[in-house]
Backbone bond lengths (Angstrom), bond angles and torsions (degrees), N, CA, C in turn:
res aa  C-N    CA-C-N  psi(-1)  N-CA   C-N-CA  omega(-1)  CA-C   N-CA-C  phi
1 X - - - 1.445 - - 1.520 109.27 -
2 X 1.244 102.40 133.74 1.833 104.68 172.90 1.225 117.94 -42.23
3 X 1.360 126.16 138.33 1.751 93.77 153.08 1.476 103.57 134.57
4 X 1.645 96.34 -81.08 1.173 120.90 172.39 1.674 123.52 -61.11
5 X 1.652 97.61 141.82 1.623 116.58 -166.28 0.957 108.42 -97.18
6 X 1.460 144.61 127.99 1.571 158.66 156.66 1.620 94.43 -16.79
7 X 1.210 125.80 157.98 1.603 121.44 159.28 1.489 97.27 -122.53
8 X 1.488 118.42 27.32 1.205 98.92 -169.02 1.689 106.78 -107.42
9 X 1.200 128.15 113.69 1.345 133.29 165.31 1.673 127.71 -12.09
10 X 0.949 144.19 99.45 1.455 148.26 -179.34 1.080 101.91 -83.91
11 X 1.685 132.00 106.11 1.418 103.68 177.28 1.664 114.45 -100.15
12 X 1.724 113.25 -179.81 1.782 95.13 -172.93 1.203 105.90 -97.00
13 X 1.249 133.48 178.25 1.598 141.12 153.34 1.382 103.81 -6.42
14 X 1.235 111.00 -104.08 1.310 130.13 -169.50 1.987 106.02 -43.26
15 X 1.364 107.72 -35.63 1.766 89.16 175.06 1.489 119.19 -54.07
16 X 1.665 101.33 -46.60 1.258 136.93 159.05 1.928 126.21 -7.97
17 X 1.524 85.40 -70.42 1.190 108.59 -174.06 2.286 95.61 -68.12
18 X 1.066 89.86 -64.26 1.317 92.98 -174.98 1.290 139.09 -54.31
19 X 1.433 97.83 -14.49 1.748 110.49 164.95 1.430 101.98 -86.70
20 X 1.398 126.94 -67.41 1.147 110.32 151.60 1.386 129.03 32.94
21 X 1.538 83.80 -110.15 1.925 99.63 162.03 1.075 108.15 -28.15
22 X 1.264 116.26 -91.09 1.733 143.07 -133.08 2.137 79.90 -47.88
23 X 1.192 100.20 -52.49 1.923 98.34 -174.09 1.299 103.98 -57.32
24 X 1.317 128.24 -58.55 1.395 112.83 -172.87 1.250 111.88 -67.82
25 X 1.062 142.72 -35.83 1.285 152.42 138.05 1.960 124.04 9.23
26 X 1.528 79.35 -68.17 1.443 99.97 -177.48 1.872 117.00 -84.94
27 X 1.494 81.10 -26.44 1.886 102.66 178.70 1.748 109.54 -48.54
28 X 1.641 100.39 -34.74 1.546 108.40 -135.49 1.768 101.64 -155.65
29 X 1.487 97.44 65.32 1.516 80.22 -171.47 1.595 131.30 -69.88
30 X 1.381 92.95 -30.67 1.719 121.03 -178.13 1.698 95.28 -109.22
31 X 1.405 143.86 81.43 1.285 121.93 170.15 1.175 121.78 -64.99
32 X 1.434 132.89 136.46 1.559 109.21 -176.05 1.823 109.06 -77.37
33 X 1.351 120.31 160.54 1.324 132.92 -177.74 1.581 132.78 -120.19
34 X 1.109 95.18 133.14 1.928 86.33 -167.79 1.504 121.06 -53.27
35 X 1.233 126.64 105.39 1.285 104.48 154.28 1.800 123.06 -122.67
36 X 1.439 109.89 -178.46 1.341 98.58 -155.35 1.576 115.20 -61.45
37 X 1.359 129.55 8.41 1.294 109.74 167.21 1.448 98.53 -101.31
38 X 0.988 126.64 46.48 1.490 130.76 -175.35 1.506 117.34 -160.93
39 X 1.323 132.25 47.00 1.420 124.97 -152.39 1.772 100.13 -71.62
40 X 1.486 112.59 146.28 1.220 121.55 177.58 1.470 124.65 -174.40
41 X 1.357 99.23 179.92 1.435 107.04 -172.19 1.734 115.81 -94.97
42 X 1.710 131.56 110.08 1.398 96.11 -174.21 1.669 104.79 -132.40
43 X 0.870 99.36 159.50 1.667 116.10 -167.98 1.600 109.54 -26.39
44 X 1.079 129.83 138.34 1.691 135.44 176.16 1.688 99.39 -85.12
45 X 0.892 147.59 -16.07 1.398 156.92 -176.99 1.106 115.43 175.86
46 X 1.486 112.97 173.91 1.581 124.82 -170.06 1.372 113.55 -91.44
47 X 1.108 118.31 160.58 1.618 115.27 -157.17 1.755 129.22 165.81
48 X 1.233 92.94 -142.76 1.686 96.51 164.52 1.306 111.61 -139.66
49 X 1.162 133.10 112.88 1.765 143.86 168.46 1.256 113.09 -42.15
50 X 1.433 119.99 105.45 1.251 113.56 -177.86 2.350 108.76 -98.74
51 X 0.880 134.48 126.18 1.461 116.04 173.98 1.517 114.05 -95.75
52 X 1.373 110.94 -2.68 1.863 121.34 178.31 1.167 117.05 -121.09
53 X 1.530 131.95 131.19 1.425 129.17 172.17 1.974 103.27 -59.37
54 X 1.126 138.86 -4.18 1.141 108.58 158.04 1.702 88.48 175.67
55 X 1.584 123.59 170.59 1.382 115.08 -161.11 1.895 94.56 -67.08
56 X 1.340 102.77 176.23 1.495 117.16 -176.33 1.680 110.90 69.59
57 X 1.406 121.96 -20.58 1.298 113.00 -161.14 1.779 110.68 -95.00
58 X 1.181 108.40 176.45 1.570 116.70 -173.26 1.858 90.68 -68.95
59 X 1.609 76.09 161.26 1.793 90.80 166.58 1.698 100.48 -71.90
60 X 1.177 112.50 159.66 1.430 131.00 145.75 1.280 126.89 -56.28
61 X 1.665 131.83 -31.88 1.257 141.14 -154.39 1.670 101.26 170.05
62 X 0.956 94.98 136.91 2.036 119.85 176.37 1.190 120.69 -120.45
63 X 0.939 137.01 117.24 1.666 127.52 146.72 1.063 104.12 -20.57
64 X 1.571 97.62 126.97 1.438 131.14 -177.23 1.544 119.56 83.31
65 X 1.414 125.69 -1.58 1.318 144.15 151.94 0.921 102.57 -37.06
66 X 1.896 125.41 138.35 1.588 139.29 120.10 1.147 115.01 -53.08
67 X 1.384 119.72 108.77 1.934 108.06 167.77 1.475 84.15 -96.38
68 X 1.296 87.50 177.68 1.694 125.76 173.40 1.444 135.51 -113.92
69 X 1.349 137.69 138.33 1.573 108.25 -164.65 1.649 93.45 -68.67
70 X 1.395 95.41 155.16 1.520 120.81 -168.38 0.934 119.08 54.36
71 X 1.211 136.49 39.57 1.610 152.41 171.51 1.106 93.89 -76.38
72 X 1.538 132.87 135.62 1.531 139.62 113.09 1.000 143.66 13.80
73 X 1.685 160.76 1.95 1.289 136.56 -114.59 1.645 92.77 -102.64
74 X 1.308 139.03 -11.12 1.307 119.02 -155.87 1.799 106.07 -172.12
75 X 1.157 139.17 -162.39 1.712 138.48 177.25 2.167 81.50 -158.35
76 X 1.439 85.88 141.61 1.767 92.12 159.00 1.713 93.94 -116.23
77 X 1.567 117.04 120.75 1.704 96.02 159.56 1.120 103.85 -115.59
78 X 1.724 98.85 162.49 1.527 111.82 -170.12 1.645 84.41 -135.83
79 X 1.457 122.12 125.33 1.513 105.06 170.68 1.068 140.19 85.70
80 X 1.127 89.01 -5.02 1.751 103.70 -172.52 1.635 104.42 87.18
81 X 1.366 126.65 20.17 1.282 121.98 167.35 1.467 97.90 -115.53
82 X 1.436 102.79 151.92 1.544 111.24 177.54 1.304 101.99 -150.60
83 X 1.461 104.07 138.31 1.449 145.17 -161.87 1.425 118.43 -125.61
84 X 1.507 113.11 98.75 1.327 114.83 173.76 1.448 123.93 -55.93
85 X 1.084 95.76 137.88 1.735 115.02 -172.07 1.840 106.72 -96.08
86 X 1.268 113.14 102.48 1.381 95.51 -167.16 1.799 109.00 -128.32
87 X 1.726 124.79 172.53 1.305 110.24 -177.87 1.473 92.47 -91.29
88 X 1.876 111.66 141.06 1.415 102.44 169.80 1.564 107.64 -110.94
89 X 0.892 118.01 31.32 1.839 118.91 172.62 1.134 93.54 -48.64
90 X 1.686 82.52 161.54 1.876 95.30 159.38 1.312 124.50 -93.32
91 X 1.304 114.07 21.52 1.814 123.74 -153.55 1.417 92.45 -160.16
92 X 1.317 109.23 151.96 1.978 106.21 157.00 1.666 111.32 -72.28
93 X 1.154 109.02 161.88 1.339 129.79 -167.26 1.311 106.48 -140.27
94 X 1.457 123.63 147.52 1.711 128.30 175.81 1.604 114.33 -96.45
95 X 0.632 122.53 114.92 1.803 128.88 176.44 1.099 108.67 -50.04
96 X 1.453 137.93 113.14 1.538 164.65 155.09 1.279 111.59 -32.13
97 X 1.403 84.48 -79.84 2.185 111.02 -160.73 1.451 91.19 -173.72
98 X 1.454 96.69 139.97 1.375 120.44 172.23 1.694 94.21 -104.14
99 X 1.703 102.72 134.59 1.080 100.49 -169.63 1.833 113.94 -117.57
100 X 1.652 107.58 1.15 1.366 114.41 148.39 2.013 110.86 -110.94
101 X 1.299 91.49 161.88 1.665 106.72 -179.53 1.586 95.86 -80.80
102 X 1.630 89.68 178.05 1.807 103.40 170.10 1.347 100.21 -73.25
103 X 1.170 131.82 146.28 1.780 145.39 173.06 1.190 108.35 65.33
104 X 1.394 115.26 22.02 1.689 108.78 -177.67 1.396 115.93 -92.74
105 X 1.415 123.71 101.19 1.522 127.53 164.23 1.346 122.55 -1.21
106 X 1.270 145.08 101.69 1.142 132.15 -152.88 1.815 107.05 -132.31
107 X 1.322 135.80 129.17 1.359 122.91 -179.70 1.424 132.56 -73.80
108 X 1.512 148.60 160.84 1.546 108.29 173.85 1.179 105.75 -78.69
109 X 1.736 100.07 154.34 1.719 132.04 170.64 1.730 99.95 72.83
110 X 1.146 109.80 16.67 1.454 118.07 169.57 1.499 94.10 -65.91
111 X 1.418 119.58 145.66 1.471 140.64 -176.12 1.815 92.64 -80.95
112 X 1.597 125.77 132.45 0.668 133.36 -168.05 1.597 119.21 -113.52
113 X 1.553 94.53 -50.74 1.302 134.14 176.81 1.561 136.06 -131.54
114 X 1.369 112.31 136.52 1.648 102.45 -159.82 1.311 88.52 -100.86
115 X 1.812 148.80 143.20 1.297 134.86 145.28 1.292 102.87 -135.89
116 X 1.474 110.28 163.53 1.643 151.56 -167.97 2.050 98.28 -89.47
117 X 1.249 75.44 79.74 2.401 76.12 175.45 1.665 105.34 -38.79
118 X 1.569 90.21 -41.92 1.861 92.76 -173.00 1.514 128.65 -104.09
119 X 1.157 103.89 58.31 1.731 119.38 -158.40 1.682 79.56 -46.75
C-alpha cells in the first residue's frame, strides 16, 4: 500500500557489528581452543558457522571424512561476508567431531572442528 512506512528497524554498521558480538559473545563464553593434544579446525572470525553452501545443499565435510589441505569444510559469515573455513595441515586428516552446529554463532579461533592428522 502507498503511503505506508516499514516499521522495520534498519540497523547501521556499527549497530551491526555490535550485536554481532554481544551474540557471539554470549553464544561462547569460554570457546574451547586447539591445542596440540587436540588438532583442529577453528573459526577465522566471529560469526555464524555455516556446514552447507546454501539451504537444501550437501554438507561440505562429515564425520569420518578425509579432508585435504585446503579443503572446504564450512564458511563463518559476519555481515554478509563469508569466509571459508578450511583444513590447513600439511597432510589430509579424518574429521572427529564437529564441535559447532550449522548456523551456530561461533567466536574467533573458537575450535570448530576436532581431526585425526594421521587418519
Amino acid at each position: 500500500m502507498a503511503g505506508k512506512k516499514s516499521s522495520k528497524k534498519h540497523l547501521t554498521h556499527d549497530e551491526e557489528e555490535k550485536l554481532l558480538h554481544k551474540m557471539c559473545e554470549e553464544a561462547s563464553k569460554r570457546p574451547e581452543k586447539v591445542t596440540n593434544a587436540s588438532p583442529g579446525i577453528n573459526a577465522p572470525m566471529a560469526g555464524v558457522f555455516y556446514r552447507i553452501p546454501a539451504p537444501g545443499k550437501e554438507l561440505f565435510a562429515k564425520v569420518g571424512d578425509i579432508v585435504e589441505p585446503g579443503q572446504k569444510i564450512g564458511l563463518v559469515e559476519a555481515m554478509k561476508l563469508f569466509t571459508e573455513v578450511v583444513w590447513n595441515g600439511v597432510r589430509p586428516a579424518k574429521i572427529l567431531k564437529f564441535k559447532a552446529q550449522n548456523e551456530e554463532c561461533v567466536d574467533a579461533d573458537q575450535l570448530l572442528v576436532i581431526v585425526d592428522p594421521d587418519p
